[in-house]
C-alpha positions as CSV (number, residue, x, y, z in Angstrom):
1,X,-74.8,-94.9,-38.2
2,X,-77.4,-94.8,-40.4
3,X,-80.2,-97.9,-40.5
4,X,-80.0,-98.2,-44.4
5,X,-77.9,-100.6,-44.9
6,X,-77.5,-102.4,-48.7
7,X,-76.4,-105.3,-50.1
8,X,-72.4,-104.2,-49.8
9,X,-72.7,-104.0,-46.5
10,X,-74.1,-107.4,-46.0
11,X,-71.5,-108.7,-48.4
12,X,-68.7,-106.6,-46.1
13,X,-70.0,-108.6,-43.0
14,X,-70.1,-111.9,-44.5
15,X,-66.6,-111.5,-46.0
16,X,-65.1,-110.2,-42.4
17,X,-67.2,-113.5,-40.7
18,X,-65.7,-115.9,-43.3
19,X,-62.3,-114.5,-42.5
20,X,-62.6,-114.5,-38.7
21,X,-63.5,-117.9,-39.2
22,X,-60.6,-118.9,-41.4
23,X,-58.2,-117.6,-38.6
24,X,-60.0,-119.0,-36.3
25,X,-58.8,-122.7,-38.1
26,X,-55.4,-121.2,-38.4
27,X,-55.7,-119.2,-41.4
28,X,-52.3,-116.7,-40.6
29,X,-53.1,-114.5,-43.3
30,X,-57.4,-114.3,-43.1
31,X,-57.5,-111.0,-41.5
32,X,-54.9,-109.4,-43.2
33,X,-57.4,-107.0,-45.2
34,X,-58.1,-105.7,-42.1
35,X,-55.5,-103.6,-40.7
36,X,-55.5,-101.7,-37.1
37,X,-52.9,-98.9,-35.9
38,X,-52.6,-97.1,-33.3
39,X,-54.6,-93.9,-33.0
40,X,-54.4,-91.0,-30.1
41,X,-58.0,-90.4,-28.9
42,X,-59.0,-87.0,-28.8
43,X,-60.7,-86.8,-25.5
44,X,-58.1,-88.8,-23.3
45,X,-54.9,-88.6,-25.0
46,X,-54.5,-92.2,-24.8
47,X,-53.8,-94.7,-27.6
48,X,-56.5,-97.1,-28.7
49,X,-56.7,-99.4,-32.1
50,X,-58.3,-98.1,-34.6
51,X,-59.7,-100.0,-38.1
52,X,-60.8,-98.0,-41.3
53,X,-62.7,-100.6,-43.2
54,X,-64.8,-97.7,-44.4
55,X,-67.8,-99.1,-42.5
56,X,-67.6,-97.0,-39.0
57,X,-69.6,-100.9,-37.2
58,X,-67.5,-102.8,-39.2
59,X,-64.4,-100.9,-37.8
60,X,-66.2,-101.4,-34.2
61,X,-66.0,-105.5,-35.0
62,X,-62.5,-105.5,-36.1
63,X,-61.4,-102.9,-33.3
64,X,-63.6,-105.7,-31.0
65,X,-61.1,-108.1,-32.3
66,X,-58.1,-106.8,-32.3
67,X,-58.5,-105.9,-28.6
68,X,-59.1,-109.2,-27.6
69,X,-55.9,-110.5,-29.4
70,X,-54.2,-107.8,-27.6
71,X,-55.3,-109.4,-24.3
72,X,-55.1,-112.8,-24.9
73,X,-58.7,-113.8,-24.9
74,X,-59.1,-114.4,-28.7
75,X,-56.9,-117.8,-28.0
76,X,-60.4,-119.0,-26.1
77,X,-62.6,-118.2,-29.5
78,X,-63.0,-121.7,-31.2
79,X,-64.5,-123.4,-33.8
80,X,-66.8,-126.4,-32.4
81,X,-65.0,-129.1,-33.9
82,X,-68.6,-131.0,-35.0
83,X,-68.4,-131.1,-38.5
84,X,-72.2,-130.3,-39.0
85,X,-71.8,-127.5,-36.5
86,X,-68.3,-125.3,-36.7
87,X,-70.2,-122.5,-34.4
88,X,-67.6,-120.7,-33.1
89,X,-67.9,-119.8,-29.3
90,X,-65.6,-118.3,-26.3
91,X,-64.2,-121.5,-24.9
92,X,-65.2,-121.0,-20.8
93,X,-63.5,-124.6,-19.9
94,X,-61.1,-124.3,-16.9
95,X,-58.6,-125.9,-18.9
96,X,-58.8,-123.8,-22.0
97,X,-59.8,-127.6,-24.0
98,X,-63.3,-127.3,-24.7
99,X,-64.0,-128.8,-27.8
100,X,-67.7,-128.1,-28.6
101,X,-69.9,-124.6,-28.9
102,X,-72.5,-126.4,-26.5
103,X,-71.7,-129.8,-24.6
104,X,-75.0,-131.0,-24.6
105,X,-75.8,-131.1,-28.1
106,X,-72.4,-131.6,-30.5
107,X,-70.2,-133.2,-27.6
108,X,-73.2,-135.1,-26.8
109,X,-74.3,-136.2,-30.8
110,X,-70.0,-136.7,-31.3
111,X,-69.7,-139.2,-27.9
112,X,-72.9,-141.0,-29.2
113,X,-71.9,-141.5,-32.5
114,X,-68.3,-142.7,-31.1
115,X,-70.0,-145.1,-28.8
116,X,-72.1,-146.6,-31.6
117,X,-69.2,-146.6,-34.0
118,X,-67.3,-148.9,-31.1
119,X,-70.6,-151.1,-30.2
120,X,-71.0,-151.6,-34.0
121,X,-67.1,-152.7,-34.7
122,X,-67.6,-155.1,-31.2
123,X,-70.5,-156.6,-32.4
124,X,-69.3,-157.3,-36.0
């Protein structure tokens, strides 16, 4: 890969991130300009998914991706659900319910502004 990379290319990642994060809030349809097959690799024989966004590390990303759909693990890839946040980040919980891209800053800013909320409407 060559290190000159322009302003289409920075456009091309930002336009792959906003779609990843679409289906990540349930967009169906957000990745659908980016298509995998299957592809025989050359040295083993074997089949892999292959991308051809035109971008050989954008391809790497969207290969990245589609592998971890394949396996299951993109289910654990969530949106923090603070509205001043949205982060996304690999959900490690046992239960597969985490909520927040770090506990101790938006779970702990969201459970402080709920417990304020609930003082305030006691108290009024």
């Amino acid at each position: 890969m060559s290190g000159d990379l322009g302003s289409a290319d920075l456009d091309a990642a930002i336009t792959l991130r906003t779609a990843l994060r679409a289906a990540l809030d349930g967009d169906a349809i957000a990745l659908a300009g980016y298509p995998v097959h299957l592809t025989s690799d050359l040295g083993s024989g074997e089949l892999r998914l292959s991308a051809t966004t035109g971008r050989p590390w954008l391809d790497r990303i969207v290969e990245a991706v589609a592998m971890s759909v394949a396996r299951g693990d993109w289910k654990r890839v969530k949106l923090c659900d603070a509205p001043d946040c949205r982060w996304a980040f690999h959900d490690t919980s046992r239960n597969g319910r985490g909520r927040w891209c770090e506990m101790g800053v938006c779970g702990n800013r969201h459970k402080t502004r709920a417990y304020r909320e609930r003082r305030h409407q006691h108290a009024g």
